[in-house]
N, CA, C and O atoms as a MOPAC input file, in Angstrom:
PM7 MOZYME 1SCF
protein

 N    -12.76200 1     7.20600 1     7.00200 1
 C    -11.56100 1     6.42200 1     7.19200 1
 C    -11.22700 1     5.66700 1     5.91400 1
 O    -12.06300 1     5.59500 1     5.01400 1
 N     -9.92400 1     5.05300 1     5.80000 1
 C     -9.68900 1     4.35200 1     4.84100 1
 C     -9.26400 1     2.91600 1     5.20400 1
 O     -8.70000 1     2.61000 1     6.25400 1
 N     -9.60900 1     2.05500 1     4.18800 1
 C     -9.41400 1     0.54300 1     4.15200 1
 C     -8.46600 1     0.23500 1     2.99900 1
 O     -8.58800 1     0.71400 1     1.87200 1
 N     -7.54400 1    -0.57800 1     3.37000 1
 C     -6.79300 1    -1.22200 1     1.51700 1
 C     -6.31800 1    -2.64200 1     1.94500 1
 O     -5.92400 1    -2.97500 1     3.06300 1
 N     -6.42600 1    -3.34800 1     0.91900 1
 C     -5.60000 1    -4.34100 1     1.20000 1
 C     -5.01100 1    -5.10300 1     0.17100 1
 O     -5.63300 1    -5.13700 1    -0.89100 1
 N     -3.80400 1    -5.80700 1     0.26000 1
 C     -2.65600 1    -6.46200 1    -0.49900 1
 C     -2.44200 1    -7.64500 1    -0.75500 1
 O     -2.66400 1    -8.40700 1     0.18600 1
 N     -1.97700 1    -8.23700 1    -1.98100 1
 C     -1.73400 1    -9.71600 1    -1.87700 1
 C     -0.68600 1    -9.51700 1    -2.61300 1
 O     -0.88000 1    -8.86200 1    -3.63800 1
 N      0.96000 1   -10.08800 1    -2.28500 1
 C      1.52300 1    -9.96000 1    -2.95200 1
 C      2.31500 1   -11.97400 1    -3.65100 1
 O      1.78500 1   -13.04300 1    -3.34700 1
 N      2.85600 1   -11.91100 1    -4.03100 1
 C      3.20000 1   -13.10900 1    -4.75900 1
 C      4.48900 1   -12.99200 1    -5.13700 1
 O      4.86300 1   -12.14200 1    -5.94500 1
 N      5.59600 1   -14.21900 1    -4.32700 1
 C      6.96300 1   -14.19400 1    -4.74200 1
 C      7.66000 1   -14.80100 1    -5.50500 1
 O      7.03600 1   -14.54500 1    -6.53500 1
 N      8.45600 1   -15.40200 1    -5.81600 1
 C      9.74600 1   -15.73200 1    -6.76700 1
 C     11.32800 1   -15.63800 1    -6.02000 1
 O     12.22800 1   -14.90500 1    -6.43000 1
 N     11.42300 1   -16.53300 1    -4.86800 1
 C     12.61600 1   -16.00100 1    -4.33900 1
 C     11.49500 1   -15.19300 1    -3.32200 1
 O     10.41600 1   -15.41700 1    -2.77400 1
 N     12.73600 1   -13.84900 1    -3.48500 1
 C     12.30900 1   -13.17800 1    -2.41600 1
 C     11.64700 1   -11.47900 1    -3.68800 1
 O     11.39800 1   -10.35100 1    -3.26300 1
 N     11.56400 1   -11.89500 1    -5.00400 1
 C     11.31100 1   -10.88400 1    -5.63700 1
 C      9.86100 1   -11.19700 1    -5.84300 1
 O      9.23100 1   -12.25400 1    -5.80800 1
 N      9.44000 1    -9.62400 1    -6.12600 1
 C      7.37400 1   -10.36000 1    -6.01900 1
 C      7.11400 1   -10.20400 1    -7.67200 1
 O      7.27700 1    -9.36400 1    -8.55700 1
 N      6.79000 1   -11.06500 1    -7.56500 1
 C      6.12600 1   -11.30500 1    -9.30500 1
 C      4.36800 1   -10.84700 1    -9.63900 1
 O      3.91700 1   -10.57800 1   -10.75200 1
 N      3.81000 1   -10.85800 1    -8.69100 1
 C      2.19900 1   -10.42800 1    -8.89800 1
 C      2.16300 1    -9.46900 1    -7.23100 1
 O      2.81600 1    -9.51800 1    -6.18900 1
 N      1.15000 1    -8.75200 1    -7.69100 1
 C      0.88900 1    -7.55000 1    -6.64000 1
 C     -0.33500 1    -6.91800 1    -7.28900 1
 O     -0.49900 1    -6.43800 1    -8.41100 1
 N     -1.32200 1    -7.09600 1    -6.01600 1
 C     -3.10500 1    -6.59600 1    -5.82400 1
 C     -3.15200 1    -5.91100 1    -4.85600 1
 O     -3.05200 1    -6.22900 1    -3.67100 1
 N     -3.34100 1    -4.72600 1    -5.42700 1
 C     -3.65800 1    -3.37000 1    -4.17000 1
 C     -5.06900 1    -2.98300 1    -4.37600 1
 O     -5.57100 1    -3.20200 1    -5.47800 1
 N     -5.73800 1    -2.45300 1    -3.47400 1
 C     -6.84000 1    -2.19800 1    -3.54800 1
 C     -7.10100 1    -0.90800 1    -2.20700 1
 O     -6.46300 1    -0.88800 1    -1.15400 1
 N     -7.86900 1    -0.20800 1    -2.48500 1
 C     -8.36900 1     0.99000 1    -1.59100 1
 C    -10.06300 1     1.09500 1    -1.28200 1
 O    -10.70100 1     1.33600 1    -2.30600 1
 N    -10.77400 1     0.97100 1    -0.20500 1
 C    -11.91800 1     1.15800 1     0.04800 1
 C    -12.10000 1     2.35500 1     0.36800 1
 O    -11.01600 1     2.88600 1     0.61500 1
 N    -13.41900 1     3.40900 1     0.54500 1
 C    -13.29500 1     4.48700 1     1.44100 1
 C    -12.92600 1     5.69500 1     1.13400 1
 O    -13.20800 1     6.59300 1     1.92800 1
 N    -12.23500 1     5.99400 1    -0.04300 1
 C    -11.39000 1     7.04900 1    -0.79500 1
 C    -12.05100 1     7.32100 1    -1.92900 1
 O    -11.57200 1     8.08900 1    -2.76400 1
 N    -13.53800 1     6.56400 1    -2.13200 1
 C    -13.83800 1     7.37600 1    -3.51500 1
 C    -15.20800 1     6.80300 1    -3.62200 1
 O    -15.66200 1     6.38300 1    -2.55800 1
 N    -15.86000 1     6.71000 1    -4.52700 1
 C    -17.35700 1     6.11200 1    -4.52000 1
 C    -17.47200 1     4.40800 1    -4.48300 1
 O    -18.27700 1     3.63900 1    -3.95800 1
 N    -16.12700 1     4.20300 1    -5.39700 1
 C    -16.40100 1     2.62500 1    -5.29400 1
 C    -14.70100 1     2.14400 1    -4.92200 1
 O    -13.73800 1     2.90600 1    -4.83800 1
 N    -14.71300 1     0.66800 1    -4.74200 1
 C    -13.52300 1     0.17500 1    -4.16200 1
 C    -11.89200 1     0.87000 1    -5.36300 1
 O    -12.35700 1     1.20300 1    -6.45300 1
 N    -10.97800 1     0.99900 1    -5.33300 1
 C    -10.34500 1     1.33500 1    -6.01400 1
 C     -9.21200 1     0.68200 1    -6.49200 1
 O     -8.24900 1     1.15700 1    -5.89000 1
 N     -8.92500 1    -0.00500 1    -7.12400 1
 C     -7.50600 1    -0.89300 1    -7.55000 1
 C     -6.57800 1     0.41500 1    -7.55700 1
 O     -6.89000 1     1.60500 1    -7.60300 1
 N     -5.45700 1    -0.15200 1    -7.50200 1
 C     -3.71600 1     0.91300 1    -7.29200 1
 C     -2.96000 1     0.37800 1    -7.97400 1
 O     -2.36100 1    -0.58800 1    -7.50200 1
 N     -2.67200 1     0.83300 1    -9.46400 1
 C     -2.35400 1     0.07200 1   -10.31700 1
 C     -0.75700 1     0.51800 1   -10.07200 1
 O      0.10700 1    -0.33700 1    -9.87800 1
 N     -0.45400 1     1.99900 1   -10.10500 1
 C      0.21900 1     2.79100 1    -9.55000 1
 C      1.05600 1     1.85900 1    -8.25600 1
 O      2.25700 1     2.08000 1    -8.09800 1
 N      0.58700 1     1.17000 1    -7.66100 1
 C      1.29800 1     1.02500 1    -6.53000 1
 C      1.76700 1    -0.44800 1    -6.81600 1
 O      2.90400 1    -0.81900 1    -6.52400 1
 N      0.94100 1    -1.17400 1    -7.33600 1
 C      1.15600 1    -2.72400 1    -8.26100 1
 C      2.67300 1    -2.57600 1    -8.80600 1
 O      3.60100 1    -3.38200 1    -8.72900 1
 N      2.63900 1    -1.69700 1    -9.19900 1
 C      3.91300 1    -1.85500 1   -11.12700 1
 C      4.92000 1    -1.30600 1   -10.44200 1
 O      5.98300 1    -1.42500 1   -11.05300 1
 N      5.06200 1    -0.45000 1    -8.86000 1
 C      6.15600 1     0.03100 1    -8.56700 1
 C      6.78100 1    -1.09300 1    -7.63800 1
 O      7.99300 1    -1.15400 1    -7.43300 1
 N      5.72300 1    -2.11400 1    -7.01000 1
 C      6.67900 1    -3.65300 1    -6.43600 1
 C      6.83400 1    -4.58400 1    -7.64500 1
 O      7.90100 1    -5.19700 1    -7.59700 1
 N      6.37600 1    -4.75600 1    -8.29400 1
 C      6.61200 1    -6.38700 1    -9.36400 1
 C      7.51700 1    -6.10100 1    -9.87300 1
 O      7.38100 1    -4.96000 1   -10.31500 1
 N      9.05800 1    -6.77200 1   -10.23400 1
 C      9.81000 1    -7.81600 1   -10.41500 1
 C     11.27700 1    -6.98100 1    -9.36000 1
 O     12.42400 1    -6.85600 1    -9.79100 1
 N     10.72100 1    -6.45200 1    -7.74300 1
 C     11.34300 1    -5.92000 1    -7.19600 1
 C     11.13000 1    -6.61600 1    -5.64400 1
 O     10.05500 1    -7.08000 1    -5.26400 1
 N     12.61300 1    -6.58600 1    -4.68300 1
 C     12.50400 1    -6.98100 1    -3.71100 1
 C     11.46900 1    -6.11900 1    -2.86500 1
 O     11.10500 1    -5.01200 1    -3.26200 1
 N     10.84800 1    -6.88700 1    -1.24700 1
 C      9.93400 1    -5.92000 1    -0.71600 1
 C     11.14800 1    -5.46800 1     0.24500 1
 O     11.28500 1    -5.90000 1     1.39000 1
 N     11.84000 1    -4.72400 1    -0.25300 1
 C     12.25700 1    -3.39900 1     1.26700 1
 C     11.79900 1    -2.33600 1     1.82700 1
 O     11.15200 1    -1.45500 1     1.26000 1
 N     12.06600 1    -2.36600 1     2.79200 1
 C     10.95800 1    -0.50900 1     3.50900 1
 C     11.11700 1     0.04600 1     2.92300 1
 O     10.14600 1     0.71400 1     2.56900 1
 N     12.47700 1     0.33100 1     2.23400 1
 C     12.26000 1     1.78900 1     1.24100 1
 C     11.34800 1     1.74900 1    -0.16500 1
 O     10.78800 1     2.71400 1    -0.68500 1
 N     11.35600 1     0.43300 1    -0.61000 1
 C     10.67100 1     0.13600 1    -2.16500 1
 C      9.03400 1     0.33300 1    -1.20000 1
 O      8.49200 1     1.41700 1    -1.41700 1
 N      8.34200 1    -0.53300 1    -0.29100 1
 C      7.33300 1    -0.68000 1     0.60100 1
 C      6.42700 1     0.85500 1     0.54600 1
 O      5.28600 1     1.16600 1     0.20500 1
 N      7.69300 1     1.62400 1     1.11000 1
 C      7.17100 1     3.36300 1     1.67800 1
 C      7.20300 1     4.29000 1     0.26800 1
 O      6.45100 1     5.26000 1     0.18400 1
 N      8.03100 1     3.96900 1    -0.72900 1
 C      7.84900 1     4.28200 1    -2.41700 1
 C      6.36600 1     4.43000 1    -3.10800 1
 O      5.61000 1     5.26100 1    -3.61200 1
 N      6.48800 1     2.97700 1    -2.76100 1
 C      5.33800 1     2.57900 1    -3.47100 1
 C      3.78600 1     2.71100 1    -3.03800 1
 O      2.78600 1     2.60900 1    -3.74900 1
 N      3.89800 1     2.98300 1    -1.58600 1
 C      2.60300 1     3.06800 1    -0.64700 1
 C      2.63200 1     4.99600 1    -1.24900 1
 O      1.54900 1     5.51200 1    -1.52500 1
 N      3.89000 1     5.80200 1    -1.37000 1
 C      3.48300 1     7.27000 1    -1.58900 1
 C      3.04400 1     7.05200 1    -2.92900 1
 O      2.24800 1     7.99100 1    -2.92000 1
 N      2.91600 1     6.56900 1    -4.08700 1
 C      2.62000 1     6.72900 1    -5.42400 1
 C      0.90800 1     7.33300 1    -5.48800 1
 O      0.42500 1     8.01100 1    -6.39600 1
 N      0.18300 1     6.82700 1    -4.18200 1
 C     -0.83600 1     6.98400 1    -4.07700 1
 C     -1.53000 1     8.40900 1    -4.30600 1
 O     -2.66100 1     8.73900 1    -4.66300 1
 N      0.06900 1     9.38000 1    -3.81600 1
 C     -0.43800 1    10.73400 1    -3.00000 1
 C     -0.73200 1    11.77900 1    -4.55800 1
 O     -1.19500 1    12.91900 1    -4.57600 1
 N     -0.28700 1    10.93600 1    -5.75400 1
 C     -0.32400 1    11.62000 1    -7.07500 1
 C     -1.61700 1    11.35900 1    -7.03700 1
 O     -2.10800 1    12.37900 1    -7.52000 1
 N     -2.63800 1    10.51200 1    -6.72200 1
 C     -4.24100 1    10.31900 1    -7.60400 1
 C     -5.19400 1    11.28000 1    -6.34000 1
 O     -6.40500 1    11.45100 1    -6.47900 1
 N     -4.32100 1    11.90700 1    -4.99600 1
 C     -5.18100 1    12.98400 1    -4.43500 1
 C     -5.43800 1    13.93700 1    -4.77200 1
 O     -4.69700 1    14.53500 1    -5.55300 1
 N     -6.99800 1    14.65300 1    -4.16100 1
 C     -7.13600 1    15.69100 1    -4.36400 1
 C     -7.79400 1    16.36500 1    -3.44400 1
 O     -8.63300 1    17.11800 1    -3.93700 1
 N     -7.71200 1    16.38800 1    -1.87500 1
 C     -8.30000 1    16.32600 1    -0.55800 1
 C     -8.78100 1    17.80300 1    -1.13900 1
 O     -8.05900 1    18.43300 1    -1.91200 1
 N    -10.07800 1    18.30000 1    -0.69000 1
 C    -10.39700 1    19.69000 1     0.07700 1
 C     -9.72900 1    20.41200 1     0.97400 1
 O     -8.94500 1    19.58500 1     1.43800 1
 N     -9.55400 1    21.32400 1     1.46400 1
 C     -8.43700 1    21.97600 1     2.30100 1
 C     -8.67200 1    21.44800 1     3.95500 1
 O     -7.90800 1    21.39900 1     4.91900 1
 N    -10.09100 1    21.09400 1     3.76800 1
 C    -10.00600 1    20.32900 1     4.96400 1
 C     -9.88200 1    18.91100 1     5.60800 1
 O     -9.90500 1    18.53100 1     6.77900 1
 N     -9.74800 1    18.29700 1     4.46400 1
 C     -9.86800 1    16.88600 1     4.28700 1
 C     -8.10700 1    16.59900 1     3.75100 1
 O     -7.75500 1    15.54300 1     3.22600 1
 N     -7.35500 1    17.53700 1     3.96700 1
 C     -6.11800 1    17.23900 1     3.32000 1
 C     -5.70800 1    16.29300 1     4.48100 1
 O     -5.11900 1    15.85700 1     3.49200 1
 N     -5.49400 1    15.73900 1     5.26400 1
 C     -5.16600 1    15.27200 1     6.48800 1
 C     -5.28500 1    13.43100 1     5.83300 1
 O     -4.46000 1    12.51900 1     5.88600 1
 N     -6.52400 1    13.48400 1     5.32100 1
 C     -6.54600 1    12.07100 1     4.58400 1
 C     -5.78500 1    11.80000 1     3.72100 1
 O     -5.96400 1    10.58200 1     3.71300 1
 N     -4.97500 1    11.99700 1     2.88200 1
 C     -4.40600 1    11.80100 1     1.84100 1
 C     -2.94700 1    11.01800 1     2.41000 1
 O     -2.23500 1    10.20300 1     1.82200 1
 N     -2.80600 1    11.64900 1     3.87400 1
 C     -1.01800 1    11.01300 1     4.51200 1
 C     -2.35500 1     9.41000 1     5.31900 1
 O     -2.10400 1     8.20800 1     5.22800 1
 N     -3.24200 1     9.84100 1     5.79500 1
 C     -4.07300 1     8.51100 1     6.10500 1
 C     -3.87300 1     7.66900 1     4.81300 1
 O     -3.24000 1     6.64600 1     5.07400 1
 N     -4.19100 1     7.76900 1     3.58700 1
 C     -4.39400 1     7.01700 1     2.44100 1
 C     -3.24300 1     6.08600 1     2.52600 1
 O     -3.19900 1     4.85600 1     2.53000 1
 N     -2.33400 1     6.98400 1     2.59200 1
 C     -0.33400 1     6.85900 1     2.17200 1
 C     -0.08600 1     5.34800 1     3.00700 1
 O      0.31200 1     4.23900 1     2.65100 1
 N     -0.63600 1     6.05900 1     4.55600 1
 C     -0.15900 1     5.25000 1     5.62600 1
 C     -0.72000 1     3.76400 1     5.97500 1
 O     -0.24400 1     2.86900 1     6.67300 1
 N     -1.79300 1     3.84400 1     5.29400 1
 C     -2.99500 1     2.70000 1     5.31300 1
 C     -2.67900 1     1.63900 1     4.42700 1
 O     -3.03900 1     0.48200 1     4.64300 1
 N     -1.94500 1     2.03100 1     3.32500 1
 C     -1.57200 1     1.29200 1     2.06800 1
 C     -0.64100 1     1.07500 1     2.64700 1
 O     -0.48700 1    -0.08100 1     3.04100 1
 N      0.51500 1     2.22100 1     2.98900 1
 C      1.83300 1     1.28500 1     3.24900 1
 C      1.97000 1    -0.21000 1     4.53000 1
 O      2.63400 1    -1.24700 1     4.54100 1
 N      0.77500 1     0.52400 1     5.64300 1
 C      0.69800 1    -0.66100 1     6.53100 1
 C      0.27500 1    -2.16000 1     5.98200 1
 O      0.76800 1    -3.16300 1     6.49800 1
 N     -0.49700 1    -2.22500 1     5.10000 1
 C     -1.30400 1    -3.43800 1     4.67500 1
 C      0.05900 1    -4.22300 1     3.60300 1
 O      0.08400 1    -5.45200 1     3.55500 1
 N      1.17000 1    -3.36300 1     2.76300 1
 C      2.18300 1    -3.77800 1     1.75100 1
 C      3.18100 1    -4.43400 1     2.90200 1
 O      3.83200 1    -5.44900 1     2.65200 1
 N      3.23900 1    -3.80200 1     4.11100 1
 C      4.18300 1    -4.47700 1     5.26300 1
 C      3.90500 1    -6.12400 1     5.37100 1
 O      4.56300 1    -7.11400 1     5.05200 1
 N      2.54000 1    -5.90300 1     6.01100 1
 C      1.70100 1    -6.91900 1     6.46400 1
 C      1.87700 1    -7.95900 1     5.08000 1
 O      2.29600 1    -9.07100 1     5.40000 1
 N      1.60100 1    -7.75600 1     3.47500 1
 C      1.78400 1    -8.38600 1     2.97900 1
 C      2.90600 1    -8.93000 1     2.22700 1
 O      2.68300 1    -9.85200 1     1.44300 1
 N      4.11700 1    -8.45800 1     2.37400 1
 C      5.49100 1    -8.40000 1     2.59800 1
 C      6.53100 1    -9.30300 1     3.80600 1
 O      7.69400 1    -9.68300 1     3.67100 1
 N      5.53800 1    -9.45900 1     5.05300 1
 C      6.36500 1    -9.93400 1     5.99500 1
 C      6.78300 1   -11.84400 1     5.50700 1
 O      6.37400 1   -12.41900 1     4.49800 1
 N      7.39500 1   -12.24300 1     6.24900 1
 C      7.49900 1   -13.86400 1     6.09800 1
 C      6.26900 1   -14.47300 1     6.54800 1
 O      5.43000 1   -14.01100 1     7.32100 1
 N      6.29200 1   -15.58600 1     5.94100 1
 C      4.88600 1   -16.15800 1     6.69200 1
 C      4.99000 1   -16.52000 1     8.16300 1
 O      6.02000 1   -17.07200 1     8.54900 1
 N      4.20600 1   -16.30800 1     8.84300 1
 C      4.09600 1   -16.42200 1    10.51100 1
 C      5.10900 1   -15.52400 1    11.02400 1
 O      5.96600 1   -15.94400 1    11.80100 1
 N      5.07100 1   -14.29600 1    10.63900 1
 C      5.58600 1   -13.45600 1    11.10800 1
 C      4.63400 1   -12.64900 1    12.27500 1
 O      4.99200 1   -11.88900 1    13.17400 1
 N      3.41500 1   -13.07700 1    11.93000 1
 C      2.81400 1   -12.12800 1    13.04400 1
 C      2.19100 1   -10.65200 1    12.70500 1
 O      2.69300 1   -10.18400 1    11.68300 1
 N      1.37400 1    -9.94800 1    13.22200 1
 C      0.85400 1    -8.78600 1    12.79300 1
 C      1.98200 1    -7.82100 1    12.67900 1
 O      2.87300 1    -8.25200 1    13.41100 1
 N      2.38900 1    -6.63700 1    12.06300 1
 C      2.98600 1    -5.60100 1    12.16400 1
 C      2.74700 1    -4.91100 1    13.81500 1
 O      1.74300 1    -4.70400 1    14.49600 1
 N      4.10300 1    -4.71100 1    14.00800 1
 C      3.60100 1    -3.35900 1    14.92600 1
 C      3.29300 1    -1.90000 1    15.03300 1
 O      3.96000 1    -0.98300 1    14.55200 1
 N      2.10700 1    -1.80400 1    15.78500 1
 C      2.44700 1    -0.18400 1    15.69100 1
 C      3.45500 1     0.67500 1    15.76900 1
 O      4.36100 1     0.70400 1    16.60300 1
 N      3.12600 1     1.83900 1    14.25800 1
 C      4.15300 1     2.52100 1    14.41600 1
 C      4.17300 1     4.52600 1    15.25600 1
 O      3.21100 1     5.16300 1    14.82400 1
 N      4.68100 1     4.99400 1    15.81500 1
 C      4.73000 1     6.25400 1    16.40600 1
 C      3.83600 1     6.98600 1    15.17600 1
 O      3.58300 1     8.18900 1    15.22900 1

């Protein structure tokens, strides 16, 4: 399975600092530098959010059977950029279909 998680930092409503990180996907924890530089000095919208959570899918390289993880990777990152994106006391994300 995969783990990631986000801290992002605003200005307004534009994020000025952004820490991504990936557990689970490789031998040791993984920074997403890739996914950092595609939010900073940009609003968080779903579409910039779901952009920037795919940047990930360039550093895969699943086995033919393990390809299934790589949309896990995508989806794991993009959930945690939501979560760190929402207003404060917004509450957990909901599940999505």
């Amino acid at each position: 399975m995969v783990e990631a998680t986000a801290r992002l930092a605003f200005d307004g409503a534009t994020i000025t600092h952004a820490a991504v990180a990936a557990g689970a996907v490789g031998r040791v924890p993984l920074r997403l530098p890739e996914v950092e530089a595609a939010l900073i000095g940009r609003e968080p919208t779903p579409g910039l959010l779901a952009e920037a959570a795919a940047t990930v899918l360039a550093r895969c390289r699943p086995l033919p059977q393990t390809a299934y993880k790589a949309t896990l990777f995508r989806d794991t990152v993009l959930e945690v950029l939501e979560q760190a994106a929402a207003p404060p006391g917004a509450g957990r994300a909901q599940p999505r279909d």
